[in-house]
MIDRENKE-553423 format. One record per residue: y, z, x of N, C-alpha, C in turn; residue in one letter. Coordinates in steps of 0.001 Angstrom, whole numbers, plus 500000, padded with zeros to 6 digits. Each point is the difference from the previous one (the first is absolute). Example, Ala and Ser with C-alpha at 12.3 -4.5 7.8 and 13.67 -1.06 7.14 Angstrom:
# MIDRENKE-553423
494310507800513190501190500000499110501200500000500900A 501050499280499650501190500060500820501090500730499230S 
END
This chain:
# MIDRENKE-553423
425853310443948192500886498822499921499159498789499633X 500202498625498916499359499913499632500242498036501255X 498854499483500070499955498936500381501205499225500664X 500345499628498363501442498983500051501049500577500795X 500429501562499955500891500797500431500053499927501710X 498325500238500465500124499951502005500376498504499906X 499459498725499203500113498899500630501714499633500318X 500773500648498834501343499597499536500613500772501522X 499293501107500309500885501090500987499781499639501282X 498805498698499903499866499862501730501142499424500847X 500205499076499200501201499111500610501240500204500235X 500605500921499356501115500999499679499742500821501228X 498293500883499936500644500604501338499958499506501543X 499169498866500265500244499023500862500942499223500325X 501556500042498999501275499700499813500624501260500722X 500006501133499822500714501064500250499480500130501934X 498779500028500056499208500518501431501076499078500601X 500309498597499848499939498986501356501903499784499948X 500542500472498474501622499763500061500166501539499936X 499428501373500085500677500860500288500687501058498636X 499673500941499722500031500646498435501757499944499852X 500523499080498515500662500120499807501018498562500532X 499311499225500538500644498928500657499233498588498851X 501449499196499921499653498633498620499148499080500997X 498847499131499185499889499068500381500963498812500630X 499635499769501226500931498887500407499518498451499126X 501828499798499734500146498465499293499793499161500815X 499276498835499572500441498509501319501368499665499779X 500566499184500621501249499532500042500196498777499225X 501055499686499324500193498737499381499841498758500654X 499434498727499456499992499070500899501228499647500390X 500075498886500870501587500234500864499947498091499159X 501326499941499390500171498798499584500550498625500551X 500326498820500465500351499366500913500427498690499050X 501052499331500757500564498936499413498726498830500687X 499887499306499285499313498983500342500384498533499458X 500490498820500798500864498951500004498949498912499106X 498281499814500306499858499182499630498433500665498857X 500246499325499142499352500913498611498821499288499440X 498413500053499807499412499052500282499200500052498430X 499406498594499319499098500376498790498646498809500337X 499221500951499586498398498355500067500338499546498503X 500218498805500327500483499535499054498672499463498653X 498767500019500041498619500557499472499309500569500500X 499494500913499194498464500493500923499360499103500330X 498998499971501176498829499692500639499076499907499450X 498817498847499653498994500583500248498877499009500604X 498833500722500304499119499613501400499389498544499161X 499471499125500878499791498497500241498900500053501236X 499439499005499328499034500212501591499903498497500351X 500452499801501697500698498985500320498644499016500897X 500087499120500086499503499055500849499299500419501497X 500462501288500634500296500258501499499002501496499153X 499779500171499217498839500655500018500673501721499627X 501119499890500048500899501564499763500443499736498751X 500576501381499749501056500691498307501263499686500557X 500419499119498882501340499641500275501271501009498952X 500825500656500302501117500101499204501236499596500406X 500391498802498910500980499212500189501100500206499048X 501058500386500688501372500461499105501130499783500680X 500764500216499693501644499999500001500764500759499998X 501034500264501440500545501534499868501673499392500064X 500649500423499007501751499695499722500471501298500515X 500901499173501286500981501020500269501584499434499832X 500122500937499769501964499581500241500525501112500171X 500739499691501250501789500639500482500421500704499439X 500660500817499663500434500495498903501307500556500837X 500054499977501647501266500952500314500554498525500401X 501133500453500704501353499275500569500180499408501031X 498903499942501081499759499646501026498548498959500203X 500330499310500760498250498757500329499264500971500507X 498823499975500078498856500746500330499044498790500640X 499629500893500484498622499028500699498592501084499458X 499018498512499210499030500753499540498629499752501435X 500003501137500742498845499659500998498912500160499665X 499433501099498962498618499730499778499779501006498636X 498234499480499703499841500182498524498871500513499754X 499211501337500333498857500458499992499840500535498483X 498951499704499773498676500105498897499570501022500088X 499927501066499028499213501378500519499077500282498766X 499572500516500352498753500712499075500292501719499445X 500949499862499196500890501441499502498373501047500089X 499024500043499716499098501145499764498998500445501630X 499862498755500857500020500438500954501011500196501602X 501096498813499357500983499892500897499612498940501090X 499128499321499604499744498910501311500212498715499931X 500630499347500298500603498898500525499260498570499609X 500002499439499245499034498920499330500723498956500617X 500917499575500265500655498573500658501309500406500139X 500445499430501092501191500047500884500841498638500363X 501316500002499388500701498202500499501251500475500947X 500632499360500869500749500508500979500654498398500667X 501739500098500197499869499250501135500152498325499125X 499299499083500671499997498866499390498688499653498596X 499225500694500511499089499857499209500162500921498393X 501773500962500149499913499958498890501342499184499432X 500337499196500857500790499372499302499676498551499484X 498878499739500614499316498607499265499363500877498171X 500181501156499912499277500319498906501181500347498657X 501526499457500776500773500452499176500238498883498932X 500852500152499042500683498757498624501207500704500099X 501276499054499998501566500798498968499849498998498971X 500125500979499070499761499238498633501371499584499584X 501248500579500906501267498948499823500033499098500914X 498859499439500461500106498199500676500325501019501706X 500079498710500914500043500124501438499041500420500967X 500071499865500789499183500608501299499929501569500191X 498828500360500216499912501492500321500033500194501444X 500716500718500570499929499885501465499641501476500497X 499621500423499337499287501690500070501305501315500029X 500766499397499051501575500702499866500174499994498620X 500535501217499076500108499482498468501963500769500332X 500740498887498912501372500331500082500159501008498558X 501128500584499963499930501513498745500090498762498621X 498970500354499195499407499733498687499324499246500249X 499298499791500896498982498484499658498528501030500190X 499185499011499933498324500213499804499211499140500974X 498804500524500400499177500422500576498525499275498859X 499732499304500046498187500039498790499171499572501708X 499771501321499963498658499491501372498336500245499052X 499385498939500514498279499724499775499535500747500650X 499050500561499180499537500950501175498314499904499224X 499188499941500570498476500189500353499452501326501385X 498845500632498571499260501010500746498882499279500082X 498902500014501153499512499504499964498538500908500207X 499231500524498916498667501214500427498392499358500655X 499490500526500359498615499192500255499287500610498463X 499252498773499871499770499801498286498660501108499545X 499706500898501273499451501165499048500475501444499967X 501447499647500028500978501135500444500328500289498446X 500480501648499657500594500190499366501668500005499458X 500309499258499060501586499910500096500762500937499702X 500974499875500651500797501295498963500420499914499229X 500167501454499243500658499914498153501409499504500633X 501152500230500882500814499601499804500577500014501327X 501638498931499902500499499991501391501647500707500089X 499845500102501442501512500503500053500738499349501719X 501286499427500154500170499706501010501299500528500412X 499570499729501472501352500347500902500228499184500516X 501638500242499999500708498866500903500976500850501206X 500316498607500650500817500823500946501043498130500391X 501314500755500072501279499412499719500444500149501300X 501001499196500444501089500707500900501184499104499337X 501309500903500518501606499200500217500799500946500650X 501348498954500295500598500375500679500364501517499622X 500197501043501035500269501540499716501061500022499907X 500999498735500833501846500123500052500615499485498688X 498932499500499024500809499527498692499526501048498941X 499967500888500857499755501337498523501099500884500066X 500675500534498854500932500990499929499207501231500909X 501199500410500540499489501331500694499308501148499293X 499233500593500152499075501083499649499086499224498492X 499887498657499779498920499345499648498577499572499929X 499102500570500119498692499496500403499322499472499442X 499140498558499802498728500171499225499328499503500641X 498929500622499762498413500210500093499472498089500969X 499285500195500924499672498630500568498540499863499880X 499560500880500011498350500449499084499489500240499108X 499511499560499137500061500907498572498398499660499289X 499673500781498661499579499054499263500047499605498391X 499765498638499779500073499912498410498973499168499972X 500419499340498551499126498868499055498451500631499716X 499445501569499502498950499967499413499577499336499071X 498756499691499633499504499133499035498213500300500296X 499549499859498240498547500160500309499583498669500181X 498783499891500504499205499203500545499263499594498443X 499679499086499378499494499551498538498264499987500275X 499118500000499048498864500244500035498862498550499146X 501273499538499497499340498701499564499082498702500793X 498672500441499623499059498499500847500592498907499829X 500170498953501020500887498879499912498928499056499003X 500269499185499267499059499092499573499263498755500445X 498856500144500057498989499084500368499894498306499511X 500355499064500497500343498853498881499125498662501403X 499664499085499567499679498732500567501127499598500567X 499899499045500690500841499328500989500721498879498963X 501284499554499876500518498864499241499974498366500316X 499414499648500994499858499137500508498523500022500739X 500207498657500807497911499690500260500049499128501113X 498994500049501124499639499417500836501324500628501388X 499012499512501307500553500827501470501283499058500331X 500655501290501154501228499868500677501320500335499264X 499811500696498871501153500514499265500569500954500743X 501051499796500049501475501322501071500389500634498901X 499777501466500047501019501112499359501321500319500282X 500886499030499994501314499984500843500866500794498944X 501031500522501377500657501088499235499502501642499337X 499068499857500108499146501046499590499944501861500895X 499486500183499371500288501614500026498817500768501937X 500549500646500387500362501359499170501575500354501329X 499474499881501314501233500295501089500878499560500212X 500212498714499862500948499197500078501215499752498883X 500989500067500564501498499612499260499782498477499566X 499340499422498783499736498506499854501213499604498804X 500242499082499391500720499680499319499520500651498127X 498409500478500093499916500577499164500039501528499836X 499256500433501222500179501287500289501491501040499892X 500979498911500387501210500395500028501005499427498976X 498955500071498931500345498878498574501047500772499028X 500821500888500141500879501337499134500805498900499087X 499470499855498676501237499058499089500202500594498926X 501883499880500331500624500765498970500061499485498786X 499137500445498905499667499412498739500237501285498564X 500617499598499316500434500345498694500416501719500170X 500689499891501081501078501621500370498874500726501234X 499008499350500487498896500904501011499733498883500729X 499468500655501503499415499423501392498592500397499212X 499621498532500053498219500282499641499637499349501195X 498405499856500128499306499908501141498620499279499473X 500412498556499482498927500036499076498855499105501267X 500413499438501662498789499077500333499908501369501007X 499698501280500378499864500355500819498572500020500421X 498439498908499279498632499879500703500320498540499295X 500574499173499994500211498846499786499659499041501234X 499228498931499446499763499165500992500403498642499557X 500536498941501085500569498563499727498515499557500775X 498944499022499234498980499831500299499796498102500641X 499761499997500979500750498340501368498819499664500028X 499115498756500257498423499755500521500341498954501391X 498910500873500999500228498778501201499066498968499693X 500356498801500639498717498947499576498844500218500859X 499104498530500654498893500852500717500597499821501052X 501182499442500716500574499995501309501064500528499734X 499445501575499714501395501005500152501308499932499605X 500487498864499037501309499646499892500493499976498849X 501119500856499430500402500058498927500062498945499347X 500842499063500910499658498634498952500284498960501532X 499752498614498904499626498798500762500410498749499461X 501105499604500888500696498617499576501598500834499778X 500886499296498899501340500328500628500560501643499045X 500397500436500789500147501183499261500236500486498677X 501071499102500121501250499966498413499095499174498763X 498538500384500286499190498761498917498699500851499121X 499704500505499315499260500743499608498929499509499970X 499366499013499946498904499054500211499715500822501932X 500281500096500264499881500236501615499328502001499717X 500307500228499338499410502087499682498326499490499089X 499040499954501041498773499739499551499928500393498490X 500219501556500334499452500707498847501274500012498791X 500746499147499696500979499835498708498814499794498994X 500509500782499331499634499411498377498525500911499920X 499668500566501012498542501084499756499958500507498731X 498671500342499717500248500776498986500050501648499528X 501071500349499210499623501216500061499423500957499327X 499394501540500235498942500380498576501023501497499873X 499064500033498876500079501059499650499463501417500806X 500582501308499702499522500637501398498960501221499354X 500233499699498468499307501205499229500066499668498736X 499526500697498873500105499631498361501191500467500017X 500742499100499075501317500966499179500805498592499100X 501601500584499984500043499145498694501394499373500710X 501042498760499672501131499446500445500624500805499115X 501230500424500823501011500872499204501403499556500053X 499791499009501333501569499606500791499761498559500404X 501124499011499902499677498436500705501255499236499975X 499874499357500796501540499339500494499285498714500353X 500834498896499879499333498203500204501085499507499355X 499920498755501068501206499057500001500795499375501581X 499882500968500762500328500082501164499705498817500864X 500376499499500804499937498649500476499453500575501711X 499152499046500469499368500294501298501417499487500993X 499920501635500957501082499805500756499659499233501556X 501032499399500886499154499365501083500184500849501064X 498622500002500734499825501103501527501208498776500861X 500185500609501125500080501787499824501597500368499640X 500501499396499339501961500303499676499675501268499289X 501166501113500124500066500902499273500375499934498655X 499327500005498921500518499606498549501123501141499846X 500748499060498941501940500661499501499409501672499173X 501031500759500057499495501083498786499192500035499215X 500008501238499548499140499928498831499905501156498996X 499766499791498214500142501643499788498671500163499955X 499896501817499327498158500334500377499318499443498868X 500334499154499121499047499182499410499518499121500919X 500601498920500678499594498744500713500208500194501852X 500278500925500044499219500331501541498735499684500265X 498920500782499318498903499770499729499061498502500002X 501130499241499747499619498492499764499095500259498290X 498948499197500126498990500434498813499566500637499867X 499610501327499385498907500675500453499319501089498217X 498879500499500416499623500123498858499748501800500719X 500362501113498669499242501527500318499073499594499124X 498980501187500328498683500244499374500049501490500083X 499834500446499134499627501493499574498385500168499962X 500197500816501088498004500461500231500016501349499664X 500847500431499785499645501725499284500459500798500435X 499665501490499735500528501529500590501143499525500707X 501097499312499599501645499998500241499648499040501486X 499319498863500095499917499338501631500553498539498559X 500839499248501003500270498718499914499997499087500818X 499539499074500135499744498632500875500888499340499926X 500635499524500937501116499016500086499200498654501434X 500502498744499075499461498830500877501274498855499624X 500377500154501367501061499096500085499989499005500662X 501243499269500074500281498043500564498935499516499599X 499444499852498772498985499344499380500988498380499950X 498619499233500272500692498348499317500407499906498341X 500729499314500419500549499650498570499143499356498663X 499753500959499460499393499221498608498059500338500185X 500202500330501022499058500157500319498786501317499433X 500960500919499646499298501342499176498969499497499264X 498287500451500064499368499830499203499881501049498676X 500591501181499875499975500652498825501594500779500124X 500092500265498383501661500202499773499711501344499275X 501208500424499688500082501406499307499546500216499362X 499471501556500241498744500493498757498733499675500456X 499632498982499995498810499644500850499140501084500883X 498741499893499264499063501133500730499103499323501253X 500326500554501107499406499235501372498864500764500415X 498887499736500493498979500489500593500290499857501569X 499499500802500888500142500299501153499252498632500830X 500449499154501110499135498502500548500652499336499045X 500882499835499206500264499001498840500863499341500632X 500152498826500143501399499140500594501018499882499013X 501434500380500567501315500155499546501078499083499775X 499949499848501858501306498625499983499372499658501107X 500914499135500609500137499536501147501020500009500837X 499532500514501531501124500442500844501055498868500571X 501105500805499625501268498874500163501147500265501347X 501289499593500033501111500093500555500990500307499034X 499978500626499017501312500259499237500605501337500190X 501465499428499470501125501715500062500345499845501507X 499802501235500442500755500513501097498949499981501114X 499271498508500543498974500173500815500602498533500664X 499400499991501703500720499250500707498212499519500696X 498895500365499479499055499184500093499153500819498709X 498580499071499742499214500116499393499126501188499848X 499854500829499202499620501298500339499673500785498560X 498569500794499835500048500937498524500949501375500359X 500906500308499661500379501631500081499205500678499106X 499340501119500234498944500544499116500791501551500337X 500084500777499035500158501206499848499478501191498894X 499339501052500656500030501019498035501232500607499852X 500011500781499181501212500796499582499877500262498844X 501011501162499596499516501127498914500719499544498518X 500688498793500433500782499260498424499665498532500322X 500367499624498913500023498309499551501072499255500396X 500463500614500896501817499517500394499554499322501889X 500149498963500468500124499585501118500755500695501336X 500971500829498879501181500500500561500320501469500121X 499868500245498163500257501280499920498697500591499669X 499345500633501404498577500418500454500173501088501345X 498199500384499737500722500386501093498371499732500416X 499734499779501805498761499276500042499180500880500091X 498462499842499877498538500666500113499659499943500847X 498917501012500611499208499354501080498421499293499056X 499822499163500824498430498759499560498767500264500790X 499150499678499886498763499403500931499585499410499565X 499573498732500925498763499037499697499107500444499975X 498576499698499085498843500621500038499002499708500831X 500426498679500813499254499411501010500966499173500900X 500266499591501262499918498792500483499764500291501577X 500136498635500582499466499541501464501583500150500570X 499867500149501448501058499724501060499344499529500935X 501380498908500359499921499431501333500353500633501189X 501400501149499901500910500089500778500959500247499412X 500997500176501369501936500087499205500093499267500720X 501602498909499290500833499197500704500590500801501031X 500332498949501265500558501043501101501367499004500327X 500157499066499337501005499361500375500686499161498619X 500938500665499495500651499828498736500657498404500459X 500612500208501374501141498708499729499044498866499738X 498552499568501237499428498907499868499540499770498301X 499476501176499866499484500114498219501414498714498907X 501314500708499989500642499416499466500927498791500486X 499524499749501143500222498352500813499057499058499727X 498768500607499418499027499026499708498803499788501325X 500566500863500584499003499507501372498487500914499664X 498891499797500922499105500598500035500337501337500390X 499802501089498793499724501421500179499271500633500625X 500278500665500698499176500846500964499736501467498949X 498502500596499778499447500852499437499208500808500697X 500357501281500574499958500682500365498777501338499223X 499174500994500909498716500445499412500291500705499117X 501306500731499675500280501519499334499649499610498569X 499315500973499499499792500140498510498809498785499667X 499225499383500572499054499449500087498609500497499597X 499541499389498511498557500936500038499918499573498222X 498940500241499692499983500406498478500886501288499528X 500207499971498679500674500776499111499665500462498925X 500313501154499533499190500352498628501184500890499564X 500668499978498738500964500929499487501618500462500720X 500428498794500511500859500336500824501098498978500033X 501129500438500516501376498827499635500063499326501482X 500173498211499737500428499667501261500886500619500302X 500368499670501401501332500665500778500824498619500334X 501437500639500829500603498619500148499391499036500829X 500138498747499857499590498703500952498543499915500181X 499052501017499368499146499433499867499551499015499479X 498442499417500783499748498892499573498383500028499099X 500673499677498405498487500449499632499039499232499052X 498884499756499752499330499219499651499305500424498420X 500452499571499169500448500756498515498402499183499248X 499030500414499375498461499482499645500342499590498376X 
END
C-alpha cells in the first residue's frame, strides 16, 4: 500500500473505531436564530492614536437603533476582542448614558423609543505596548417590558453585533499649531461625550464625524484665568489675535473670510457648513490628511489658495468667528478638504510640555482662577493631547 493510501485510511479508520462500523458522522446543529430589537453599526473603523495618558487609544462610534415596537432600555455595551473573546472596555448604567447622542435632538435618558438611535462614543483604551486587535465585535444587552410583547414573541436581551476591523494606519506626526504655555485642549478626545466627540453632522445625504480628535484650543493667562476684565469684550481673552502656524508642509486647497468677530459669550444665530467655521483656511499635507484651522480673525489669513506653506510658517490669526461664543483655534485633520463632509484622523504632536488637566470646567469658563490638577503632567513625544489638558506648545 503505497504512502498516500495508509495516510488517507488513517482517519477514516479512526472515524469508524470511535462512531461504530456503519454509523454517519454526527452533524452539529444549526445555529438557533433570534429576533433581536436593537441592531448596531461602528459607524468607522478605528484606528490606534497614542494619547497623552501614555496608552492606545481607539476612538469610534457605535449607531444603534430600535428597530422593534417597543422602548428598550439600552443597559450596557461591551467591546470584545472577536479572536480572543476578551473584553477590552465595558459601559453600563449611567456611565453609559453620559456616552450616548440622539441624533433626532432631546435628552437621552438611557431608554430609546421604536425607530430612534442610539450614537454612543466609545473608547478602548490599551497600555501603549500592547498589541491591538485586527478587529472588534460587541455585545449588548437590552431590557423591556415582557407584557408589551405579543404572546409567544421573544427577542433576544443579549446579543452580539457591529463587527468592524480595527485600521492599521500610523496616525500622522505634525507640530503643534500654535506657541507658547497654558493652552487647554478643550473638547478634545478620547472618553468623553464632548461637543466634538459627539460631533455626528448630517451632511450631503451621510452622518460624518469629521471633529472626532478635534481640539477648540483656550490659553490661561499667568493667573490662571481665561480672561480678565469684562467678559462680553475680547480685549479681556489675553491670547486673541495669537498667531497661528502651520503644522506641516502642504498646499491651501479650502478658505472662507469675511466673517465678522462674534461677542463672548452669546451663542451666535445659525449657520451653514461654509460659515460655521467662522474663517478658516485647509491645508493639504498629503497621503489623504487635511488640516482644518478655524475662527480665524478676520482678514487676517496670511496665505490664500494654492499657496505652498512650509511647516512653523504663520497663517492667520486666532479669532472669534462663526459659531464660537469665545475666542478659540478649532484645529482638526481629516481625510477631505470639506470642514464638514470629513471624516476625522487621529494626530500627534511631535513634541510638547504639560502642566496638568483642568479639574474644574465651571471656574475655567467663569473666568475665575483654574484649578490644574497632576494627571497627564510630564513631557511628550509623539502623542495627542487629551481633553482639558493643559499644554505648553514650543
Amino acid at each position: 500500500m503505497r504512502l498516500s493510501t495508509v495516510l488517507t485510511a488513517v482517519p477514516a479508520l479512526a472515524a469508524a473505531v470511535l462512531l461504530g462500523a456503519g454509523q454517519a458522522p454526527a452533524r452539529s446543529a444549526p445555529p438557533t436564530d433570534s429576533f433581536t430589537f436593537v441592531v448596531g453599526t461602528v459607524m468607522y473603523p478605528p484606528n490606534v492614536v497614542h494619547g497623552a495618558d501614555r496608552r492606545q487609544h481607539l476612538a469610534y462610534e457605535l449607531q444603534l437603533l430600535n428597530t422593534g415596537f417597543v422602548k428598550v432600555g439600552l443597559d450596557r455595551v461591551d467591546t470584545i476582542d472577536p479572536a480572543s473573546g476578551a473584553v477590552l472596555a465595558s459601559r453600563q448604567g449611567a456611565e453609559l448614558t453620559t456616552l450616548v447622542k440622539r441624533p433626532e435632538g432631546g435628552d437621552y435618558d438611557g431608554t430609546l423609543g421604536p425607530g430612534l438611535t442610539a450614537i454612543v462614543v466609545l473608547d478602548v483604551a490599551l497600555p501603549d505596548t500592547a498589541r491591538p486587535p485586527r478587529s472588534l465585535l460587541h455585545r449588548v444587552t437590552i431590557s423591556y417590558d415582557d407584557s408589551q410583547m405579543p404572546p409567544g414573541l421573544v427577542a433576544a436581551k443579549t446579543y452580539t453585533t457591529a463587527g468592524s476591523p480595527v485600521l492599521r494606519d500610523a496616525p500622522v506626526v505634525i507640530s503643534p499649531p500654535l506657541r507658547g504655555a497654558g493652552w487647554i485642549a478643550a473638547n478634545g478626545c478620547c472618553a468623553t461625550r464632548t461637543d466634538h466627540r459627539g460631533g455626528a453632522i448630517p451632511v450631503n445625504g451621510q452622518l460624518r464625524l469629521p471633529e472626532r480628535y478635534a481640539n477648540d484650543f483656550i490659553q490661561l493667562g499667568a493667573d490662571r484665568r481665561l480672561f480678565t476684565g469684562p467678559q462680553d469684550s475680547l480685549s479681556s481673552y489675553g491670547y486673541y489675535g495669537a498667531r497661528v502656524y502651520s503644522v506641516a508642509d502642504g498646499t491651501v486647497v479650502a478658505a472662507h473670510d469675511g466673517e465678522p468677530e462674534q461677542i463672548p459669550p452669546g451663542f451666535p444665530p445659525p449657520f451653514d457648513p461654509t460659515t460655521a467655521p467662522g474663517n478658516w483656511l485647509v491645508i493639504d499635507i498629503g497621503d489623504g490628511h487635511y488640516v482644518l484651522y478655524a475662527h480665524l480673525q478676520q482678514h487676517s489669513a496670511m496665505v490664500h489658495l494654492g499657496d505652498h506653506v512650509r511647516s512653523h510658517q504663520p497663517i492667520a490669526k486666532l479669532g472669534n468667528t462663526g459659531s464660537s461664543s469665545a475666542p478659540h483655534l478649532h484645529f482638526q485633520v481629516m481625510d477631505a478638504p470639506s470642514p464638514s463632509a470629513s471624516n476625522g484622523l487621529p494626530y500627534e504632536f511631535d513634541r510638547f510640555a504639560s502642566q496638568g488637566t483642568v479639574t474644574d470646567e465651571a471656574a475655567l469658563f467663569a473666568g475665575e482662577p483654574t484649578p490644574v490638577g497632576p494627571a497627564l503632567a510630564g513631557q511628550h513625544t509623539r502623542q495627542l493631547p487629551l481633553n482639558l489638558q493643559v499644554v505648553d506648545l514650543p
